[in-house]
C-alpha positions as CSV (number, residue, x, y, z in Angstrom):
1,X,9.2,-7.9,14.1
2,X,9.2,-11.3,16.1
3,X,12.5,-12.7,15.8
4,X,12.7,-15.3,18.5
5,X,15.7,-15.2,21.1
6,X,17.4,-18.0,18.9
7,X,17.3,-15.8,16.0
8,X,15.3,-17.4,13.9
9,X,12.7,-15.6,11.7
10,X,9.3,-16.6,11.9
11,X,6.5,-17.1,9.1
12,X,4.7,-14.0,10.9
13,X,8.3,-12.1,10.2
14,X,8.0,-12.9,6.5
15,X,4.1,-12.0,6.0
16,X,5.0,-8.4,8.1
17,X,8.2,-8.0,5.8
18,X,6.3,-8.7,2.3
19,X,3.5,-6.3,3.8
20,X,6.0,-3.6,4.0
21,X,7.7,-4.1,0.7
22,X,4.3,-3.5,-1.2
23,X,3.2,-0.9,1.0
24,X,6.4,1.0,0.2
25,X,6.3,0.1,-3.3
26,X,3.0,1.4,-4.5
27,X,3.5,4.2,-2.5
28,X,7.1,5.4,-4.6
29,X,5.6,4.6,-7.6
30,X,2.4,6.8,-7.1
31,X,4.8,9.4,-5.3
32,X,6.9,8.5,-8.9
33,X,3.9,9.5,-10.6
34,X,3.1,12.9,-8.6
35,X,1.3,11.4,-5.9
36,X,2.0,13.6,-2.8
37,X,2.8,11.8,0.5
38,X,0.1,12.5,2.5
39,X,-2.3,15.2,1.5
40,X,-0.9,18.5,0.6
41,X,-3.9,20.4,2.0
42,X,-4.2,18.5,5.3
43,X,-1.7,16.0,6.3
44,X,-3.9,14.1,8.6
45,X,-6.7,13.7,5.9
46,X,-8.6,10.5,5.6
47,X,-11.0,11.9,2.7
48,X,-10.9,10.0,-0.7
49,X,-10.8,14.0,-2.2
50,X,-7.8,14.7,0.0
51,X,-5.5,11.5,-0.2
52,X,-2.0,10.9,-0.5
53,X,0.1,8.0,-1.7
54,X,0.7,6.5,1.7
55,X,-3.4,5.9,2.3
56,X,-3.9,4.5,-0.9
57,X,-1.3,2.1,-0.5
58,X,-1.8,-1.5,1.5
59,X,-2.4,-0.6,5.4
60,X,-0.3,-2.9,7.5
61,X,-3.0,-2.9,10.8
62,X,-5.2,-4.6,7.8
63,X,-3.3,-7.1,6.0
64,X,-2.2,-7.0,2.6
65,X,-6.1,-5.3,2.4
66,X,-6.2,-2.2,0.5
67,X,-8.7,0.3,1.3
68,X,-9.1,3.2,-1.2
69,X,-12.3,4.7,1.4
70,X,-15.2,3.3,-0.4
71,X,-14.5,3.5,-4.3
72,X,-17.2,1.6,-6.4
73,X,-14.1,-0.4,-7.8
74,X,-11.3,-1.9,-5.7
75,X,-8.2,-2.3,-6.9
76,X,-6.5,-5.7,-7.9
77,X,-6.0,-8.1,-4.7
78,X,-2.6,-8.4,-3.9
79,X,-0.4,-11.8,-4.4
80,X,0.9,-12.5,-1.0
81,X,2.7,-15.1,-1.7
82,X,5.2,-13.2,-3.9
83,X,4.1,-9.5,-4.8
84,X,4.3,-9.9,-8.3
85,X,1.2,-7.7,-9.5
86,X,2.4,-4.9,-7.2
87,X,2.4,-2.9,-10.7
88,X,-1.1,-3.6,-11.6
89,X,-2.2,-2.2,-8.4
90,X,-0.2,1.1,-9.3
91,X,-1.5,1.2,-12.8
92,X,-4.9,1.0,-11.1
93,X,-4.7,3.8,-9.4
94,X,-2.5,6.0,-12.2
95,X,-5.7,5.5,-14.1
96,X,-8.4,6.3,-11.2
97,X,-6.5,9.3,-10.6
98,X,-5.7,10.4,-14.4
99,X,-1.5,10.8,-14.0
């Protein structure tokens, strides 16, 4: 985070914070859903076979861009100015992944 000296919290602060809050969202509610972590077969795996809930969910190094490795359909944008279709995005995926 960038909280200055004077311990005020910047609008960069805020954009990082609501990044985090979906990422960790959609990531329990797919873990909710059966969703492993990370790939049970290979932990490391960027493979859209051999995914876990934390690659589908938003990357922070990109934004509040989700990148689901090249499907033919990307899920819903995400609101960034207050997360409120958070749950679409997870439906999207309960359905690409049949849970």
């Amino acid at each position: 985070m960038f909280v200055e000296d004077d311990g005020k919290i910047d609008d960069l602060d805020v954009i990082y914070f609501k990044q985090l809050i979906a990422h960790e969202y959609i990531e329990a509610k797919l873990m909710e859903k059966g969703v492993n972590f990370r790939s049970f077969i290979n932990p490391d795996s960027i493979y859209a076979f051999d995914i876990g809930a934390h690659f589908l969910s938003t990357n922070l190094r990109k934004g509040f861009k989700i990148d689901p490795f090249g499907q033919l359909e990307m899920p819903p944008k995400i609101n960034e100015e207050n997360l409120d279709n958070l749950d679409e995005i997870v439906e999207y995926y309960i359905n690409l992944l049949k849970l």
